[in-house]
VODOKOL-571211 format. One record per residue (C-alpha): residue number from 1; residue in three letters; y, x, z. Coordinates in nm, 2 decimals, always signed. Layout:
! VODOKOL-571211
> NUM:ALA:Y:X:Z
...
//
This chain:
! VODOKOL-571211
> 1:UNK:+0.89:-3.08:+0.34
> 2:UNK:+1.01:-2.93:+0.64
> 3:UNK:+0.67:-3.10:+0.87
> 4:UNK:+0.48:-2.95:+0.59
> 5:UNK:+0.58:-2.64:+0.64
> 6:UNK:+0.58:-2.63:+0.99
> 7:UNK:+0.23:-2.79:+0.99
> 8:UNK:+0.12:-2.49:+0.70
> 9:UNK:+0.27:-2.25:+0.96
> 10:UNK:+0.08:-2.39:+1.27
> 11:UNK:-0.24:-2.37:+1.06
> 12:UNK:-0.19:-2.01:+0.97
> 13:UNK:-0.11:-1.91:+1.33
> 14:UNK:-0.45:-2.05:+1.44
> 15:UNK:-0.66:-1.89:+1.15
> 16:UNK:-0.53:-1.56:+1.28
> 17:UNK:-0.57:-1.64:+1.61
> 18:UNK:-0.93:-1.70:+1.54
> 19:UNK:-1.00:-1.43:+1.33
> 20:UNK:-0.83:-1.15:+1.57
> 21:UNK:-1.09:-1.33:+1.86
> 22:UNK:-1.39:-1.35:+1.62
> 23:UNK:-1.27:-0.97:+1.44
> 24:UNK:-1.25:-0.86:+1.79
> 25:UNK:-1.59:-0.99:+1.96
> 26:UNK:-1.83:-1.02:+1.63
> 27:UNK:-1.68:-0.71:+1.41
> 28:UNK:-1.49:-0.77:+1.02
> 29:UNK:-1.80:-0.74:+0.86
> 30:UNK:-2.05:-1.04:+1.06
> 31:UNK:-1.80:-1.26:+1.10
> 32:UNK:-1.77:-1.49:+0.78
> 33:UNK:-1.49:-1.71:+0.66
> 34:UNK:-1.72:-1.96:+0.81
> 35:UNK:-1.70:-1.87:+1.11
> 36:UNK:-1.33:-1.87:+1.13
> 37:UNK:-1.29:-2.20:+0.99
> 38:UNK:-1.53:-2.37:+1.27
> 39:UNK:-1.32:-2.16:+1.54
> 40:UNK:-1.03:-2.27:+1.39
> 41:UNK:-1.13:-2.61:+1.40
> 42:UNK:-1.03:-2.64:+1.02
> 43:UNK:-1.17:-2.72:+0.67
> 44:UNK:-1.31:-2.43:+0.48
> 45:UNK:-1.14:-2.53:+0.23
> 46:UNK:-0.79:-2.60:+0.44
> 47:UNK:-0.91:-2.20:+0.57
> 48:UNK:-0.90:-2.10:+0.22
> 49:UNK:-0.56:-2.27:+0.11
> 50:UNK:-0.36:-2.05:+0.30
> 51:UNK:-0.56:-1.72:+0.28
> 52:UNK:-0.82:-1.69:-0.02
> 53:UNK:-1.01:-1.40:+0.16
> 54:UNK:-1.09:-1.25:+0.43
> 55:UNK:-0.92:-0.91:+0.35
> 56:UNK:-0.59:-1.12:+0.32
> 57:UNK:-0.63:-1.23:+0.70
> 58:UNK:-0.70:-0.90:+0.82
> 59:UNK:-0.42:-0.74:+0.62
> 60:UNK:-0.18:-0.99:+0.79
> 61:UNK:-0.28:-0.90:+1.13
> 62:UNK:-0.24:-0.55:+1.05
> 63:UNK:+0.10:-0.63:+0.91
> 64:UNK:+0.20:-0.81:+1.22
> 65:UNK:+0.06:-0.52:+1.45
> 66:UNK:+0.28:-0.26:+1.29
> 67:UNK:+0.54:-0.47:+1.28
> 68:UNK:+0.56:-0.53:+1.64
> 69:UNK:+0.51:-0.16:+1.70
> 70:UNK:+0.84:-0.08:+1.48
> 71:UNK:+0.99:-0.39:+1.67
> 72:UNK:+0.94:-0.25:+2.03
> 73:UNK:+1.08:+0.12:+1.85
> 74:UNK:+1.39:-0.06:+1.70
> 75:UNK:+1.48:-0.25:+2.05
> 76:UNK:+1.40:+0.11:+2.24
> 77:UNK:+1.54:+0.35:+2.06
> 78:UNK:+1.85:+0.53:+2.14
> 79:UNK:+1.99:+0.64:+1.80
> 80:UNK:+1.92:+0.48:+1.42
> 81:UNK:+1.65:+0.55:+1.30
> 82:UNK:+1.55:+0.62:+0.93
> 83:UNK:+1.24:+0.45:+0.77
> 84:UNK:+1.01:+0.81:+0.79
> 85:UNK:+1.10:+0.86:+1.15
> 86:UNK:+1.01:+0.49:+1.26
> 87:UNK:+0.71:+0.54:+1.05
> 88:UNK:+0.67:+0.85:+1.23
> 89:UNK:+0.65:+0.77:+1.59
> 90:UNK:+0.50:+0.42:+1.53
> 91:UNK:+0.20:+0.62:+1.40
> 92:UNK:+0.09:+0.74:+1.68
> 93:UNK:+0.04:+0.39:+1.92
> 94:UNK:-0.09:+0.27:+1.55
> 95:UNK:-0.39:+0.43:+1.56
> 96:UNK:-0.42:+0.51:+1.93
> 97:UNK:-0.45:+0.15:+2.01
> 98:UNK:-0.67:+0.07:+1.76
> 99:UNK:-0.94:+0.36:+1.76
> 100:UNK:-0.95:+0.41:+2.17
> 101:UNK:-1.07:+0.08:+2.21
> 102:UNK:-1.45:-0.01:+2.09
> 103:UNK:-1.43:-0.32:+1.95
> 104:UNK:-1.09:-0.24:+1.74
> 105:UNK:-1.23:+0.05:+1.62
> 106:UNK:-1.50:-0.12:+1.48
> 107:UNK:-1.26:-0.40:+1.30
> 108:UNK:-1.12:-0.09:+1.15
> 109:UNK:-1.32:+0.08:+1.02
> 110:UNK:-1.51:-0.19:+0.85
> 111:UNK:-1.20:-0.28:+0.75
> 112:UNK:-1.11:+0.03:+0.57
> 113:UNK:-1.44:+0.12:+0.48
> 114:UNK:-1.46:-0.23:+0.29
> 115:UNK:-1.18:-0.05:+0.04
> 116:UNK:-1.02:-0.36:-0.04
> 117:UNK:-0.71:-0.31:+0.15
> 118:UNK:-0.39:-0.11:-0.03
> 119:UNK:-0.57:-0.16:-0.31
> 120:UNK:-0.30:-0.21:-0.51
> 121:UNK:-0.28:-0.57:-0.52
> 122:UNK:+0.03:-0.66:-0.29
> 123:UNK:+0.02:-1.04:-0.39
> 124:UNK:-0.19:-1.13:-0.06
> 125:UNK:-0.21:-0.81:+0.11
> 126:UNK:+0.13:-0.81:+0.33
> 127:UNK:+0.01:-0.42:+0.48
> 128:UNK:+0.01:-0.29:+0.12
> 129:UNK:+0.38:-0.43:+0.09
> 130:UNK:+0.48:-0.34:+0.38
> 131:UNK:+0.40:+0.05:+0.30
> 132:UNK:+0.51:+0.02:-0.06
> 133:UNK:+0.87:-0.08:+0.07
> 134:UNK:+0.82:+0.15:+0.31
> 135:UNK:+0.76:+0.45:+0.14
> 136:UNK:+1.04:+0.29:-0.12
> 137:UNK:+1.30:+0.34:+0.16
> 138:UNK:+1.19:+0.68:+0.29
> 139:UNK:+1.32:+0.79:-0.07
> 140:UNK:+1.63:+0.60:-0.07
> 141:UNK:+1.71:+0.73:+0.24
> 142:UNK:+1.65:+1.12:+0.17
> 143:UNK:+1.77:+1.10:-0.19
> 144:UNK:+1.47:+1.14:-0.36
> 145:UNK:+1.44:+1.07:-0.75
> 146:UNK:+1.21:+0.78:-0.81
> 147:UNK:+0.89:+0.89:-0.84
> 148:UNK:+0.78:+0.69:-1.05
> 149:UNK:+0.35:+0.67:-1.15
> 150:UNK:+0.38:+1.00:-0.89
> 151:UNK:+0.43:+0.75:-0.60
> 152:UNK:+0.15:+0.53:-0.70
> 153:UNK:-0.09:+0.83:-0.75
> 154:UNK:+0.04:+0.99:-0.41
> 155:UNK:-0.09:+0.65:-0.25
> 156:UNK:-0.37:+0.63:-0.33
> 157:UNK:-0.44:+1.00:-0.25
> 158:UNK:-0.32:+0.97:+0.05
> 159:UNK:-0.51:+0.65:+0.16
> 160:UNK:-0.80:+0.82:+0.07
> 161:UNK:-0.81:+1.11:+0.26
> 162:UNK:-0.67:+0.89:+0.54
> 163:UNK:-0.94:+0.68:+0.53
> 164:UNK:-1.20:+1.00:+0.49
> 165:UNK:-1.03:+1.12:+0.79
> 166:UNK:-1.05:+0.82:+1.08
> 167:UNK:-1.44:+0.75:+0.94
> 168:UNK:-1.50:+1.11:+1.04
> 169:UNK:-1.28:+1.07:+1.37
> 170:UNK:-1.50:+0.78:+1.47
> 171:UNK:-1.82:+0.92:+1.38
> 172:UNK:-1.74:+1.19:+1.64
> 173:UNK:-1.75:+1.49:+1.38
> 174:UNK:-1.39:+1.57:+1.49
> 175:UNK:-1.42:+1.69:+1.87
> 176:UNK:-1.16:+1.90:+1.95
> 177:UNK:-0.88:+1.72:+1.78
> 178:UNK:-0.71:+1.39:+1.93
> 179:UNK:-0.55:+1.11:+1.80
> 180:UNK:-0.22:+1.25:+1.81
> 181:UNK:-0.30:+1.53:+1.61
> 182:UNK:-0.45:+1.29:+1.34
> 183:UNK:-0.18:+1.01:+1.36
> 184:UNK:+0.10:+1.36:+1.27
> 185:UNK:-0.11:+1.48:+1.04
> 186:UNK:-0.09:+1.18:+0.81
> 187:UNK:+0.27:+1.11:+0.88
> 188:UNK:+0.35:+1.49:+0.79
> 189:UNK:+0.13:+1.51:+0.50
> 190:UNK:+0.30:+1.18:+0.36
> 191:UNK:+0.60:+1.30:+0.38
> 192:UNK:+0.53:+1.63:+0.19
> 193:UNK:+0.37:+1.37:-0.12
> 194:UNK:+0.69:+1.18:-0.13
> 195:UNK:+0.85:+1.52:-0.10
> 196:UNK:+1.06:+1.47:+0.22
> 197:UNK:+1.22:+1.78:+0.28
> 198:UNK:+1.00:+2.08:+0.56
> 199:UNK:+1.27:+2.04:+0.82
> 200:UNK:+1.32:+1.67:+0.82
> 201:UNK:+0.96:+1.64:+0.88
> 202:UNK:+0.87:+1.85:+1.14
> 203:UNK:+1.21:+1.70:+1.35
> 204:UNK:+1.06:+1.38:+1.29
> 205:UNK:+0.72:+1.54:+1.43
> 206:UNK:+0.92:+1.64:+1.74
> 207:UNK:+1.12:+1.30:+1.75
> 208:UNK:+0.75:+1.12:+1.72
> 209:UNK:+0.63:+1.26:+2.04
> 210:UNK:+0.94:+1.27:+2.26
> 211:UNK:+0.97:+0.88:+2.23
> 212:UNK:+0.54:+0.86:+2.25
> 213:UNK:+0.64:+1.03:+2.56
> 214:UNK:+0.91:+0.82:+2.68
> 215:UNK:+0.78:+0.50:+2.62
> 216:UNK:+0.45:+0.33:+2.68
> 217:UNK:+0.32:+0.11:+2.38
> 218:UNK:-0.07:+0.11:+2.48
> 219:UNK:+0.00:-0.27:+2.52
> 220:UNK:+0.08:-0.36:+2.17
> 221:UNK:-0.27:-0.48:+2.02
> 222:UNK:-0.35:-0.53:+1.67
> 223:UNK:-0.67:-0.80:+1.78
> 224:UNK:-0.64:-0.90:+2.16
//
């Protein structure tokens, strides 16, 4: 079992591979399932054995992106941080890495444009897990009552109008406002849905750019 598995693993680590070149150079949307497969130097059907979609492989490189962002926060960081705060400052290097470059914006925005990620179905979509546990802990750590349907309805809202938001960012309606601005803007508006309390927010805020100050993270790439 244990060749199997480190055979299955192998195989995985080569589809992304693949995809994050092909997402990279071709954009989400041309590059087919196909094409992976042929880069891969795989079966289709060996491709579609360990991820059924395409939205599954770009939700896993997403996944491992911010998780190698909060990594590189954990190993730097000077005092422990709660799950809103790392969300906080990872944020920013999130989205700055991924929109100032051409070809990642692109990925991303087809990506989010295509509406099937977060959608609610966690069972291949590691990002959407990731944030559900994520905003989980945020109220476990502040004491919040269980929202209940509340937090469902607060995510959806609030991948809405994020998604609204970095489509108008990248269509260059937004001038005057950088990335920065954007990347607090979401973290601070998600903590008033999951009803983090004013103050804890805006120290967060604060904590966010001191350590985006501090620490360089512009090499942490969610495609090449």
């Amino acid at each position: 079992i244990m060749a199997g598995q480190k055979k299955g693993e192998i195989t995985k680590r080569k589809i992304i591979e693949s995809s994050k070149k092909l997402f990279y150079t071709k954009g989400y949307n041309k590059t087919l399932m196909q094409n992976i497969a042929d880069d891969a130097e795989i079966a289709l059907g060996t491709l579609t054995y360990h991820y059924s979609k395409k939205e599954s492989i770009a939700s896993t490189i997403l996944y491992n992106y911010i998780t190698n962002i909060n990594t590189y926060i954990d190993q730097h960081s000077e005092s422990n941080l709660n799950a809103f705060q790392t969300h906080f400052i990872a944020s920013i290097p999130y989205y700055k890495n991924l929109l100032e470059d051409q070809h990642s914006r692109q990925f991303y925005c087809e990506v989010i444009m295509s509406e099937t990620l977060y959608s609610g179905d966690v069972t291949e979509d590691p990002l959407a897990l990731f944030f559900k546990g994520m905003k989980a802990q945020c109220l476990r750590d502040y004491r919040i009552p269980k929202m209940g349907y509340q937090l469902e309805l607060a995510s959806i809202f609030e991948v809405g109008g994020r998604n609204r938001l970095i489509k108008k960012y990248t269509e260059g309606k937004l001038k005057n406002i950088s990335i920065e601005n954007i990347a607090n803007y979401l973290s601070s508006n998600m903590g008033k849905l999951l009803h983090i309390p004013e103050d804890e927010i805006i120290a967060s805020q604060e904590l966010a750019l001191q350590f985006n100050n501090e620490h360089d993270l512009s090499q942490i790439h969610a495609l090449l």
